[in-house]
The first five atom37 places (N, CA, C, CB, O) and aatype in JSON, in Angstrom:
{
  "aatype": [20, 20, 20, 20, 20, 20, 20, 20, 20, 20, 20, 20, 20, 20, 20, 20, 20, 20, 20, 20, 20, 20, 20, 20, 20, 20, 20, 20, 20, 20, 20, 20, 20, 20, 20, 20, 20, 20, 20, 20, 20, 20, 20, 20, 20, 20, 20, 20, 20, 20, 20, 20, 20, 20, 20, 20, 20, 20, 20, 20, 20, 20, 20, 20, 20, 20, 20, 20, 20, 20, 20, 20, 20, 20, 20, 20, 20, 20, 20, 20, 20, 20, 20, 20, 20, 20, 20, 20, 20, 20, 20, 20, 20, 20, 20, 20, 20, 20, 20, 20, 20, 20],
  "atom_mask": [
    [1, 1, 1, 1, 1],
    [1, 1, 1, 1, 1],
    [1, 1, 1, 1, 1],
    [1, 1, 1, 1, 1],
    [1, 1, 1, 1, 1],
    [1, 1, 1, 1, 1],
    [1, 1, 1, 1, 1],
    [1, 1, 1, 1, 1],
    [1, 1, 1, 1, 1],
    [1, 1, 1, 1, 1],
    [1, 1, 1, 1, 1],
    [1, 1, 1, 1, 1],
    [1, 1, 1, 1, 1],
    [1, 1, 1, 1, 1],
    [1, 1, 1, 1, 1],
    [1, 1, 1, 1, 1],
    [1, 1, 1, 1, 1],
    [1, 1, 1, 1, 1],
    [1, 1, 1, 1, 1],
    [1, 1, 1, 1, 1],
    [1, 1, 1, 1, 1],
    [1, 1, 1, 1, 1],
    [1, 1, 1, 1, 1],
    [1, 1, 1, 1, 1],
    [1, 1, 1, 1, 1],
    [1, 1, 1, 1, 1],
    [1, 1, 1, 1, 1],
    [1, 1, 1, 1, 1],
    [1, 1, 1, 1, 1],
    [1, 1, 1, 1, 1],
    [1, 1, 1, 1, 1],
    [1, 1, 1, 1, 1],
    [1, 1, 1, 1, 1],
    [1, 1, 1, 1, 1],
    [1, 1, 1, 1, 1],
    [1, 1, 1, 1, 1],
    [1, 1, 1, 1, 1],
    [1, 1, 1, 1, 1],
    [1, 1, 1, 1, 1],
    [1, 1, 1, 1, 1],
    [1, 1, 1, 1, 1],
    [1, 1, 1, 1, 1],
    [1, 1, 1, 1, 1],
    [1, 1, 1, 1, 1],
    [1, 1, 1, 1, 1],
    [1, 1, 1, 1, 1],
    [1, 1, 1, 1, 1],
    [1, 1, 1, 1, 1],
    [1, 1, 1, 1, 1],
    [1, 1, 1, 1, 1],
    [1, 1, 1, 1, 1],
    [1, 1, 1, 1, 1],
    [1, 1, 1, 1, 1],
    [1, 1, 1, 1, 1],
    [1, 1, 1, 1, 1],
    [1, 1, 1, 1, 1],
    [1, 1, 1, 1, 1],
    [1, 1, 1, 1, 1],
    [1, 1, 1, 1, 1],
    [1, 1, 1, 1, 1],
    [1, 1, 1, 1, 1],
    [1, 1, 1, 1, 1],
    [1, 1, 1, 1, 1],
    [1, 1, 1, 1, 1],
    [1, 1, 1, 1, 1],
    [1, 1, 1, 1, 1],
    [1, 1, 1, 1, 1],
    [1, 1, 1, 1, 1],
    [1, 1, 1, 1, 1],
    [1, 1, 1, 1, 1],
    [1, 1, 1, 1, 1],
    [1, 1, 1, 1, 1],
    [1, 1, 1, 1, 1],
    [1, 1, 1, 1, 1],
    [1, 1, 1, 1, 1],
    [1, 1, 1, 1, 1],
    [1, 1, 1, 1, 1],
    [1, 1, 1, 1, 1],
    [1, 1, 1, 1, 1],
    [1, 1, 1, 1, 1],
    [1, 1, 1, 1, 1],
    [1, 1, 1, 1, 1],
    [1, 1, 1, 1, 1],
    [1, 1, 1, 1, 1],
    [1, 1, 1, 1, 1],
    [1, 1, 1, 1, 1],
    [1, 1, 1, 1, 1],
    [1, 1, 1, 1, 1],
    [1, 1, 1, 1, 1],
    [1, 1, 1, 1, 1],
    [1, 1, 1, 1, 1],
    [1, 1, 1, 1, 1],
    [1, 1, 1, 1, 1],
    [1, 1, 1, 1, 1],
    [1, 1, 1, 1, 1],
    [1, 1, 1, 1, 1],
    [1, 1, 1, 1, 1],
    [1, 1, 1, 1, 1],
    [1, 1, 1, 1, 1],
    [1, 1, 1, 1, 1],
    [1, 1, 1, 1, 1],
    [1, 1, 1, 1, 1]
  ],
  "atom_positions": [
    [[17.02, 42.71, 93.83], [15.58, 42.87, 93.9], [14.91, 41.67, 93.24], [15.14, 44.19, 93.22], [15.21, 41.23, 92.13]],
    [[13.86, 41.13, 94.13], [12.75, 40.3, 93.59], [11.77, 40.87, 92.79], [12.08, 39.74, 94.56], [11.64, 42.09, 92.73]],
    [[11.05, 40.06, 92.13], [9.68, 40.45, 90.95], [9.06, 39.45, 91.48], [9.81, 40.36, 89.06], [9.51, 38.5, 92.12]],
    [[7.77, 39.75, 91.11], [6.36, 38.91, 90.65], [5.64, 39.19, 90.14], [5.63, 38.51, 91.25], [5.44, 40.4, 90.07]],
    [[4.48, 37.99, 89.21], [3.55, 38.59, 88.33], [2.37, 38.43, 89.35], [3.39, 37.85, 86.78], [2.74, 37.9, 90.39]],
    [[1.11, 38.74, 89.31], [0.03, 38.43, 90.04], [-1.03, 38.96, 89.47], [0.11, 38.77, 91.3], [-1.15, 40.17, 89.29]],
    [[-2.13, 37.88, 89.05], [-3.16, 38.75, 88.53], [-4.27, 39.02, 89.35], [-3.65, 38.26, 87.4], [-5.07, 38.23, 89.84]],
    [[-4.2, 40.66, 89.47], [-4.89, 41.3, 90.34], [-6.43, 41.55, 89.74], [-4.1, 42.54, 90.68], [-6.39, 41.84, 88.55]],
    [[-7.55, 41.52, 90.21], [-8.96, 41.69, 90.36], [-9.54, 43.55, 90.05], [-9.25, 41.08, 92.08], [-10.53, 44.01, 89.48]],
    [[-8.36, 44.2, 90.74], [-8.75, 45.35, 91.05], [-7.69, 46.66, 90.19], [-8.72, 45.3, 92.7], [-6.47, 46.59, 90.02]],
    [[-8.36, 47.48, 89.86], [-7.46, 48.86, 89.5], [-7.07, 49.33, 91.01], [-8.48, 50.26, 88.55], [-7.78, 49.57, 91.99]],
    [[-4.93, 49.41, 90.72], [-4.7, 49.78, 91.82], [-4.21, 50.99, 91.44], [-3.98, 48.97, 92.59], [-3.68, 50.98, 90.33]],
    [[-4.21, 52.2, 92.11], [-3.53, 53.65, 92.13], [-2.6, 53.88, 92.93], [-4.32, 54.66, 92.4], [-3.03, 54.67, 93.77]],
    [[-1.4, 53.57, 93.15], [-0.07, 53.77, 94.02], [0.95, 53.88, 93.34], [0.27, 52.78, 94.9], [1.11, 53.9, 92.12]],
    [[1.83, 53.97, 94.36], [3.63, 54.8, 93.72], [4.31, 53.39, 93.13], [5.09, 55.67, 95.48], [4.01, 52.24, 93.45]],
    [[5.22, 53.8, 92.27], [5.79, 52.33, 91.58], [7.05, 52.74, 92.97], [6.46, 52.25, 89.22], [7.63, 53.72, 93.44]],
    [[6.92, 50.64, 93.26], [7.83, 50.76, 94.39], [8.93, 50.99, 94.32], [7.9, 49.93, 95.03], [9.54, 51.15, 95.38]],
    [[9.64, 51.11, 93.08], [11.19, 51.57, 92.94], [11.52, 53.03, 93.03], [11.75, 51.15, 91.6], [12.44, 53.51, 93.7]],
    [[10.69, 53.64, 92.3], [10.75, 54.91, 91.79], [9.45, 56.01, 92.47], [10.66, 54.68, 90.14], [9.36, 57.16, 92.05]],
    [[8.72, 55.59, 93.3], [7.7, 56.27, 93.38], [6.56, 57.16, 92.8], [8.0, 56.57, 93.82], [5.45, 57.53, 93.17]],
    [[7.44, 57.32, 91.61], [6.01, 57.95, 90.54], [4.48, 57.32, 90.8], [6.32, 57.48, 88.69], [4.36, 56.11, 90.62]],
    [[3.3, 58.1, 91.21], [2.2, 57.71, 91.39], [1.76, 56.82, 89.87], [1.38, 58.98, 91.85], [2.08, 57.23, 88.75]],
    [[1.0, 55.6, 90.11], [1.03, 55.1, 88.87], [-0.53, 54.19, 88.81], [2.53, 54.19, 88.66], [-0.89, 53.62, 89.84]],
    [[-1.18, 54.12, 87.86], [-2.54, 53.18, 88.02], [-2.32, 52.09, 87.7], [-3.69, 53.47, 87.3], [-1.32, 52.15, 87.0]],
    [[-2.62, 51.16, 87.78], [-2.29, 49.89, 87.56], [-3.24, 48.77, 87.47], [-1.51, 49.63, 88.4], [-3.69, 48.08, 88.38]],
    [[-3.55, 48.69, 85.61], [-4.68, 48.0, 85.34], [-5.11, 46.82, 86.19], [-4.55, 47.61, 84.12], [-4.23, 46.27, 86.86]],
    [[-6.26, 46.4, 86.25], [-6.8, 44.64, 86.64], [-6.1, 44.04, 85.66], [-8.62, 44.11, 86.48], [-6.04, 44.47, 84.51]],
    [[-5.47, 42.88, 86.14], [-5.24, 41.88, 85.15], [-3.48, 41.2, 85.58], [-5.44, 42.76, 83.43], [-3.52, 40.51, 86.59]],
    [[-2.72, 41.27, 85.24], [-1.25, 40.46, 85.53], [-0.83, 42.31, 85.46], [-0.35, 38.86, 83.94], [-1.06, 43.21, 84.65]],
    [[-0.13, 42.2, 86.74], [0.75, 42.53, 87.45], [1.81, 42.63, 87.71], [0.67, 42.37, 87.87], [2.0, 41.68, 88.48]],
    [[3.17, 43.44, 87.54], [4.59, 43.36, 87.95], [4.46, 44.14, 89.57], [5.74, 44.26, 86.68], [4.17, 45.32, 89.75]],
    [[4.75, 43.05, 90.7], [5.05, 43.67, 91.77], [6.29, 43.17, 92.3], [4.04, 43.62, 92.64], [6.8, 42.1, 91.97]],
    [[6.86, 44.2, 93.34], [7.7, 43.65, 93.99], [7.78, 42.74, 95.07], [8.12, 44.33, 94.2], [7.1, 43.14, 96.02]],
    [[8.27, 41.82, 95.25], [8.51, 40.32, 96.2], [8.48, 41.6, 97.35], [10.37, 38.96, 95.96], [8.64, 42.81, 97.45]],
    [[8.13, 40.24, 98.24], [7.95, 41.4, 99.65], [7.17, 42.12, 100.02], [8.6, 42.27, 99.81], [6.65, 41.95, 101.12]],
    [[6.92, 42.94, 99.38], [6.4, 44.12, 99.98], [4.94, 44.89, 98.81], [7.95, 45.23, 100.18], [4.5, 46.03, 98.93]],
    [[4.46, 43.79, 97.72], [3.43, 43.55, 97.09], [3.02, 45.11, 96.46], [2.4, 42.8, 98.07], [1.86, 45.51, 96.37]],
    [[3.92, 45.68, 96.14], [3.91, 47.49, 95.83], [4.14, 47.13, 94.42], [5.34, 48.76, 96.66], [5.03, 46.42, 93.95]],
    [[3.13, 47.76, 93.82], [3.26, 47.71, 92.19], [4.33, 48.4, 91.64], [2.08, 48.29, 91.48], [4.87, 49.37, 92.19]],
    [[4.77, 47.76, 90.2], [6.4, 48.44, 89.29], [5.29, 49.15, 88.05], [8.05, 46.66, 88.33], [4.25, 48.74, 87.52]],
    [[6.07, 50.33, 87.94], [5.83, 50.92, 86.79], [6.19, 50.27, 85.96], [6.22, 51.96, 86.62], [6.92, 49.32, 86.21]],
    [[5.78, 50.57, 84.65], [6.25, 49.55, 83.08], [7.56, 50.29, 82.96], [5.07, 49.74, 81.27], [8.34, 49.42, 82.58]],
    [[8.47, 51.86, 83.14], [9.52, 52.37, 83.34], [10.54, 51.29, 83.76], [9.32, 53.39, 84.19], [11.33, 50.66, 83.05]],
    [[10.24, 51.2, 85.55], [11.0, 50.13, 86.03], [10.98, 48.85, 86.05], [11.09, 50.24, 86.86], [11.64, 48.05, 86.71]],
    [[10.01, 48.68, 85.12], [9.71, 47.05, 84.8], [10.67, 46.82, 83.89], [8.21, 46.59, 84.15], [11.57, 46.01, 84.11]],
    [[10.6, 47.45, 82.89], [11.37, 47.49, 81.67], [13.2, 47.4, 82.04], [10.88, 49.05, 80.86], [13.98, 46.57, 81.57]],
    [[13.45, 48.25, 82.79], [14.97, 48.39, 83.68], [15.28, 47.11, 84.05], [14.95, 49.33, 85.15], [15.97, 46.25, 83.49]],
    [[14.57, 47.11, 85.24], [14.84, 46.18, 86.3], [13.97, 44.92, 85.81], [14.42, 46.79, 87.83], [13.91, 44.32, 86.88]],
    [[13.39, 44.26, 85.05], [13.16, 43.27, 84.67], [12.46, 43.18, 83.6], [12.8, 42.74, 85.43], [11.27, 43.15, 83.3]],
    [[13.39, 43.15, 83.13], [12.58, 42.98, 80.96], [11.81, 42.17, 81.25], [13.6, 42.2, 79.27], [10.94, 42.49, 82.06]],
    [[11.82, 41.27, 80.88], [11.52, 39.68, 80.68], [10.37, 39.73, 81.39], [12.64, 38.5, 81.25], [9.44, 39.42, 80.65]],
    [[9.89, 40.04, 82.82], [8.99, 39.76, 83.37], [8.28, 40.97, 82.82], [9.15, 39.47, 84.74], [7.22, 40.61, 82.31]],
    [[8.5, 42.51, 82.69], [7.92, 43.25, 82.37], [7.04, 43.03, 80.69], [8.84, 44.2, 82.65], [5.97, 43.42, 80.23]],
    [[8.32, 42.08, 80.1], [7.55, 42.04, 78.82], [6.05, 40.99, 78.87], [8.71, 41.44, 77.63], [4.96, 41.23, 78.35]],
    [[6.49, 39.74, 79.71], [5.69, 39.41, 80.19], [4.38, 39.59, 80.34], [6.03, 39.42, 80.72], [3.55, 38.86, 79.81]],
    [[4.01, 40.9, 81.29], [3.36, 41.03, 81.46], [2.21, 42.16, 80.61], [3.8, 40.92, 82.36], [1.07, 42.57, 80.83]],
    [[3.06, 42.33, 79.71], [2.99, 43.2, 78.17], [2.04, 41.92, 77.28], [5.06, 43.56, 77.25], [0.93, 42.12, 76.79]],
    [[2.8, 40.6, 77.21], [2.04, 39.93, 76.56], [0.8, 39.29, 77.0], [2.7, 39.22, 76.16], [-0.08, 39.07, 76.16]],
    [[0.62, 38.95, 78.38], [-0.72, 38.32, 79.05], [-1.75, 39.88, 79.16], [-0.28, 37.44, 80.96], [-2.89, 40.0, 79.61]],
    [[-1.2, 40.52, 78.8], [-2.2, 41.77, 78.77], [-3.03, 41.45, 77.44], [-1.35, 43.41, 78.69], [-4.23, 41.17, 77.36]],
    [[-2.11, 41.58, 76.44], [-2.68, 41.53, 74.71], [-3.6, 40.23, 75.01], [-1.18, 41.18, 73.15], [-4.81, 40.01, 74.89]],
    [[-2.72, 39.63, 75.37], [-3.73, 38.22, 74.88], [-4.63, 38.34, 75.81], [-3.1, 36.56, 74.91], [-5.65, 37.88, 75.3]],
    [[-4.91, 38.76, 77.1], [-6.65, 39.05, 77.56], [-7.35, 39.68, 76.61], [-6.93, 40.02, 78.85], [-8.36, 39.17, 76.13]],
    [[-6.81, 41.04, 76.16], [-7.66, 41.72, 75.12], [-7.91, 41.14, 74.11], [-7.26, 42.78, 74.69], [-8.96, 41.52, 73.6]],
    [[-7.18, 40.05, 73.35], [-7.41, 39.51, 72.26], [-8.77, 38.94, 72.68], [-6.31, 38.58, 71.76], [-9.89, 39.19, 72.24]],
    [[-8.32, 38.0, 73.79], [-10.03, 36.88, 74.32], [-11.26, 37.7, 74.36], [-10.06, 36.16, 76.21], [-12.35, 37.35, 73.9]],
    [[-11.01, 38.71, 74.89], [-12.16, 39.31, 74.89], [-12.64, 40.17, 73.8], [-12.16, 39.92, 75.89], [-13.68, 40.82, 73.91]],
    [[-12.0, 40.18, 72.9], [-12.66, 41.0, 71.14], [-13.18, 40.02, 70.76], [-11.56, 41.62, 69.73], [-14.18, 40.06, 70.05]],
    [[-12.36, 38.44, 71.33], [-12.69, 37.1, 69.75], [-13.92, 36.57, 70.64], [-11.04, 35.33, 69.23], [-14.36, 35.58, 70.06]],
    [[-14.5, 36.79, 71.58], [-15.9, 36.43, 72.2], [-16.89, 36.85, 71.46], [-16.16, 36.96, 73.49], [-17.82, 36.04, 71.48]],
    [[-17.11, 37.88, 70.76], [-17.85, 39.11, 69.95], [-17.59, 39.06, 68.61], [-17.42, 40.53, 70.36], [-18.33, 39.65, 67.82]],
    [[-16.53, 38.34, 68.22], [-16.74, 38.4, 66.74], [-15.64, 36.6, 66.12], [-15.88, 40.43, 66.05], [-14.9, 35.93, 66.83]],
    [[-15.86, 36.45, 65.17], [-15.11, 35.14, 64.63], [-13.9, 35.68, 64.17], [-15.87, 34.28, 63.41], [-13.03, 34.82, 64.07]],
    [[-13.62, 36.6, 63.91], [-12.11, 36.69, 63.91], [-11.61, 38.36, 64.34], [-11.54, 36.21, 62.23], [-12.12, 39.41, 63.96]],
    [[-10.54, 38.18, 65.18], [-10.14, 39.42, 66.45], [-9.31, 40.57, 64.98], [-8.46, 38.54, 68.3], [-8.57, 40.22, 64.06]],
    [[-9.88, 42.05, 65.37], [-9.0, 43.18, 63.83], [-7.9, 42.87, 64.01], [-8.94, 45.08, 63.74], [-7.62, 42.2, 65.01]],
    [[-6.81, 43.29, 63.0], [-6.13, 42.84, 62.48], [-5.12, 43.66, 63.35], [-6.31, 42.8, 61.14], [-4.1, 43.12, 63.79]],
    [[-5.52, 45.37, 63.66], [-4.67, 45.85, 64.77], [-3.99, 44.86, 66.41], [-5.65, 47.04, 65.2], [-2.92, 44.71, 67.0]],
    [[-5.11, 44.52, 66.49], [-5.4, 43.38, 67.56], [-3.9, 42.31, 67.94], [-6.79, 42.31, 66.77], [-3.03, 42.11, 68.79]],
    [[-4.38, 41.88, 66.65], [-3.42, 40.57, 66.34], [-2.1, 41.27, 66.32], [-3.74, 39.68, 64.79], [-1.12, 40.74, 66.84]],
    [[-2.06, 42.15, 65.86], [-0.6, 43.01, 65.36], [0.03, 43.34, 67.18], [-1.12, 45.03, 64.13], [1.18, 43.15, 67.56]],
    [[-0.76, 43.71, 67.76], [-0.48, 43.93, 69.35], [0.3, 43.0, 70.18], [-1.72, 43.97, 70.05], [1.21, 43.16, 70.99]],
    [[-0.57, 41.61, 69.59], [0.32, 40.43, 70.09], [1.02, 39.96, 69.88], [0.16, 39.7, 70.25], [1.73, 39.27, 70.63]],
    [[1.15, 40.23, 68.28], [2.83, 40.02, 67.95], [3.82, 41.02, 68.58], [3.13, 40.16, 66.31], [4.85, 40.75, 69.21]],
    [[3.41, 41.97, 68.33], [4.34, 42.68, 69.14], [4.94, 42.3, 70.34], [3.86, 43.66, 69.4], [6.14, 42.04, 70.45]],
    [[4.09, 42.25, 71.26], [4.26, 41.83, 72.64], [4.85, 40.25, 72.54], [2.73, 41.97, 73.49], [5.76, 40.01, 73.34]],
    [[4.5, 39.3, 71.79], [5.25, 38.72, 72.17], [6.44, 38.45, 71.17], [4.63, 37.83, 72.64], [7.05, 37.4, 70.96]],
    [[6.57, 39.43, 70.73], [8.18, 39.45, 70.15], [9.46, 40.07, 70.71], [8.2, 40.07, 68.96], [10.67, 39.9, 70.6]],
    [[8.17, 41.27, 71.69], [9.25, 41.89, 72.51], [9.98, 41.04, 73.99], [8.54, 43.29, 72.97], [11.06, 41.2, 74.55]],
    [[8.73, 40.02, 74.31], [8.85, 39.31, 75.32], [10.02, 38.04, 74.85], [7.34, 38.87, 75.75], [10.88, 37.6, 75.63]],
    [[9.85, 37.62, 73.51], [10.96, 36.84, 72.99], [12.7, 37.55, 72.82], [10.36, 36.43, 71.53], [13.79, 37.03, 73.08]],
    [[12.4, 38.73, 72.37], [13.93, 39.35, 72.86], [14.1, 39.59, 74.53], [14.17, 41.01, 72.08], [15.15, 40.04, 74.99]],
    [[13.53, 39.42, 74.95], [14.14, 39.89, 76.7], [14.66, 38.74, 76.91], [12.98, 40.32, 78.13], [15.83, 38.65, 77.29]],
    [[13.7, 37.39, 76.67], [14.01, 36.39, 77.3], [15.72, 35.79, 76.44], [12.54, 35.35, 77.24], [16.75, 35.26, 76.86]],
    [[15.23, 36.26, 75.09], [16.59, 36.1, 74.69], [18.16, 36.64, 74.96], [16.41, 36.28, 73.74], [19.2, 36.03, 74.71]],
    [[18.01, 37.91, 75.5], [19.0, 38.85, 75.84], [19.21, 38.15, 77.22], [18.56, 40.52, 75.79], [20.28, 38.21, 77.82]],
    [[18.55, 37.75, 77.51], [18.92, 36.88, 79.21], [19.58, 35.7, 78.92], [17.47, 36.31, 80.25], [20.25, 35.24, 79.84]],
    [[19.56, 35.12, 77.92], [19.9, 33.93, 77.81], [21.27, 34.03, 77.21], [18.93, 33.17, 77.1], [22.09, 33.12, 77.32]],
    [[21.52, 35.18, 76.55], [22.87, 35.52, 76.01], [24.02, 36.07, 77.13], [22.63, 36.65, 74.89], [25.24, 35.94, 77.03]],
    [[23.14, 36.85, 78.45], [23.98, 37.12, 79.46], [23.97, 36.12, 80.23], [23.76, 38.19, 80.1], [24.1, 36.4, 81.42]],
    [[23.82, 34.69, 79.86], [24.21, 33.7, 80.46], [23.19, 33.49, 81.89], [25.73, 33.94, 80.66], [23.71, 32.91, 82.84]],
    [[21.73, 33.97, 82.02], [21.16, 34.06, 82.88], [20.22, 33.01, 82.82], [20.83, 35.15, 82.99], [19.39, 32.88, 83.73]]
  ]
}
């Protein structure tokens, strides 16, 4: 199976294409499947593609970050804590890939 990220304009409401669970799927970066442009749940994102799923975990935070630090000189501290997260989790996927020699 192929992935892609794509940042979509629109809230989409459809089945995650692996698994079919009905699923909403914020505006903003996107895990879909190659082909056939059917949105992945964060479930099967997570499975079937860490790395891109985390991905798309971190370009999420950091929109939300941009848009708190427009409104104020420095983004809460929860905030910031979000993006570390995300991109720490996005730094172990990419790392666990790199250890399975990928």
């Amino acid at each position: 199976m192929q992935f892609l990220l794509e940042n979509r304009d629109a809230i989409r409401n459809e089945p995650c294409g692996l698994c079919g669970q009905l699923m909403s799927a914020p505006a903003g970066v996107q895990l879909l499947l190659s082909g056939s442009s059917a949105p992945v749940c964060p479930d099967c994102g997570r499975k079937h593609a860490p790395s891109l799923a985390a991905l798309a975990h971190l370009a999420e935070a950091a929109m939300r970050i941009g848009r708190i630090h427009r409104h104020s000189v420095f983004p809460p501290l929860t905030a910031l804590l979000d993006l570390a997260n995300a991109a720490e989790k996005y730094a172990q996927a990419t790392q666990s890939l790199s250890d399975c020699g990928l």
